[in-house]
Structures are given as structure tokens and as C-alpha cells.
C-alpha positions in Angstrom: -15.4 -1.0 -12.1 -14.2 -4.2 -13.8 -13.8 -2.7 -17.6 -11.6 0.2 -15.4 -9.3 -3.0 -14.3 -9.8 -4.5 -17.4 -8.1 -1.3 -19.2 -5.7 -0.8 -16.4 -4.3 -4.6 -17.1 -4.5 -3.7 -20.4 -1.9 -1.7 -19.9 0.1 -3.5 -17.9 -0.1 -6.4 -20.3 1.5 -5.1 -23.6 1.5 -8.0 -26.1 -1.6 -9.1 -25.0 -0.9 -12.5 -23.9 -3.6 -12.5 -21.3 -1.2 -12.5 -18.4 1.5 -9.6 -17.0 5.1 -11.1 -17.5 7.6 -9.8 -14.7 9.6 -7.7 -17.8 6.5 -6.3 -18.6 5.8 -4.8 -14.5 9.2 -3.5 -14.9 8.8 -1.8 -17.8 5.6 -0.1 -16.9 7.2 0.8 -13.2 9.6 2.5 -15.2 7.3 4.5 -17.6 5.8 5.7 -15.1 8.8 7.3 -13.6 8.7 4.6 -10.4 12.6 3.5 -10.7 12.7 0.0 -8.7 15.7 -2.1 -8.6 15.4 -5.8 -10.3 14.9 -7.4 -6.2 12.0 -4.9 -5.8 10.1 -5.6 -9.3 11.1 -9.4 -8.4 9.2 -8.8 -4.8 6.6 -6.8 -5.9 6.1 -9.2 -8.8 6.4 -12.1 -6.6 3.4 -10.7 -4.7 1.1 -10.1 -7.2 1.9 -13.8 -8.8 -0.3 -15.6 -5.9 -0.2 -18.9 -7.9 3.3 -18.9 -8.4 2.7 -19.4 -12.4 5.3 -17.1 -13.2 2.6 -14.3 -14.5 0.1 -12.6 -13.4 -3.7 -13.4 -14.4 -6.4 -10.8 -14.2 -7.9 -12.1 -11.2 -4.4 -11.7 -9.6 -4.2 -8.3 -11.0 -7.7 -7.3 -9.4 -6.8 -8.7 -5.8 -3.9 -6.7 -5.4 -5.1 -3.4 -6.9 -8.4 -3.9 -5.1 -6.4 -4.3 -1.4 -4.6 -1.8 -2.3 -7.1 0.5 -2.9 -9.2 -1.0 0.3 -5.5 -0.4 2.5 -5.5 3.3 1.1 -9.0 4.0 2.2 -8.2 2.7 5.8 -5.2 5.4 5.8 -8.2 8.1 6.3 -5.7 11.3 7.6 -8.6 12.7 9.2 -8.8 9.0 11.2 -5.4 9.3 12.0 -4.9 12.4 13.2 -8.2 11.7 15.6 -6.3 8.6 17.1 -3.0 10.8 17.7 -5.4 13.0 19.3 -6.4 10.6 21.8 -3.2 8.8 22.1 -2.4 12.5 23.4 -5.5 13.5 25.2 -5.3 11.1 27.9 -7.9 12.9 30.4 -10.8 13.5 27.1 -10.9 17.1 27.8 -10.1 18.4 24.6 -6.8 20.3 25.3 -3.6 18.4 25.7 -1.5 19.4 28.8 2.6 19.1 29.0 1.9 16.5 31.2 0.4 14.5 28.5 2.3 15.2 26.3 5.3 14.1 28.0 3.5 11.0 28.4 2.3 10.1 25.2 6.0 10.8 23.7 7.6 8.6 26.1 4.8 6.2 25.8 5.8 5.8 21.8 9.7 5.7 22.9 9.2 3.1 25.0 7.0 0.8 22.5 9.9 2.0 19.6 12.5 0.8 21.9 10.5 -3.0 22.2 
């Protein structure tokens, strides 16, 4: 796991300085075809510099890509979907009725609305 990030920052990190340089995240955003205006590599860049050194270490590097991969895995579809179920299923009988239906929609209007 840590030589993967190790060659992942590797590639982020192109004249080896040890650190990621904010021109550097740009430039690799735009390699690989993720076209971010200069306030949203600032941001994103901003984020990952935790220290506020103006570049980003390894250990920086390996927080965020590590939460990131921890947030992903909490975005289960199969979880999701299971929680809309019940949101909708109000009664737990395994069918979902107009009724409830028209209940859980207005339900998520309302809380939209807040």
C-alpha cells in the first residue's frame, strides 16, 4: 500500500523535489483530462496543503487520498439504495404503497425546502 502511494506521488511530483507544487496539481489535473479552473486547483490544492507550507508533503498526499478512498467506500450503492428503501417503506412490509410514497417524497420536499 505505501510503495502504491509512493508511485502515485511520484507522479504527481515531477521534478522530484519531494513535495507537490500547486503548478505541478494542475498540470497533472489537466493530463488526465480533469479541466479545473485556477480557483478550483487553488481549493483543491489548498486542501491537500494541511500545513499551509505552500506544498504538499507525502504524508499530506496519503491523508487525503486515503479519506478519499475511506469516503468512496462509505458511498456503498447497494447501502444507499437500502436506506431509500426504508426512507420509502415506512410500515417494513417490503412493498411500498402510494401512500408512502407520497410521504416520503413530501418528506424530502419539506427537509429541501429547510
Amino acid at each position: 500500500m505505501v510503495d502504491d502511494l509512493r508511485e502515485l506521488f511520484s507522479s504527481f511530483d515531477q521534478d522530484n523535489s519531494g513535495a507537490i507544487e500547486r503548478e505541478e496539481l494542475g498540470q497533472l489535473l489537466q493530463c488526465m483530462g480533469q479541466s479545473k479552473s485556477e480557483d478550483e486547483v487553488d481549493r483543491l490544492f489548498n486542501l491537500m496543503d494541511a500545513d499551509g507550507s505552500g506544498d504538499v508533503d507525502f504524508e499530506e498526499f496519503c491523508i487525503v487520498i486515503l479519506h478519499n478512498r475511506e469516503t468512496k467506500k462509505s458511498l456503498d450503492p447497494r447501502s444507499i439504495a437500502e436506506r431509500m428503501w426504508k426512507l420509502f417503506d415506512k410500515d417494513g412490509d417490503g412493498s411500498i404503497c402510494p401512500d408512502e410514497m407520497l410521504e416520503a417524497f413530501t418528506t424530502l420536499v419539506r427537509a429541501r425546502l429547510r
